[in-house]
Steps between C-alpha positions, in 0.01 A plus 500: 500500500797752620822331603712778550281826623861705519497455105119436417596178353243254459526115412405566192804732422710238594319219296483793227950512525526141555292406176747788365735259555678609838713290647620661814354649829624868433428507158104492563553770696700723234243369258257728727780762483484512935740263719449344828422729777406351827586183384132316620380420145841264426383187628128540270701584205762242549229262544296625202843499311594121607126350429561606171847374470391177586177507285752542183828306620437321848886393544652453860692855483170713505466489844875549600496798207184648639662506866821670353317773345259570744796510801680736238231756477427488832902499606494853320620723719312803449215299569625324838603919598168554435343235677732578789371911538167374487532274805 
């Protein structure tokens, strides 16, 4: 299934980076070699990203982790500019 049809990334991509050992949001994406664009696939990667977090190591700081990265991508400010022209 595609997550992210700015990059062509699929959920299988990001299972591929996260059995690669990936740790953080933006890395799947540089594992892809693209970044966010639009910004609409964050939440189904973070959520992809966190279900395996908690699969290996389901401590209470996943969730609060998971909300820091995912407000950090989005907080980007190219991609709010973006987001902004678009409107």
């Amino acid at each position: 299934m595609i997550i992210c049809s700015c990059n062509g990334l699929s959920d299988r991509d990001v299972q591929a980076a996260i059995q690669a050992g990936v740790v953080r949001l933006s890395d799947i994406y540089a594992a892809r070699q693209c970044r966010v664009k639009c910004g609409n696939c964050v939440k189904g990667v973070a959520c992809l990203l966190k279900a395996a977090r908690e699969t290996r190591c389901p401590c209470p700081t996943t969730l609060e982790l998971e909300e820091q990265m995912a407000a950090q991508a989005v907080g980007d400010e190219e991609l709010v500019t973006k987001k902004e022209a678009s409107l």
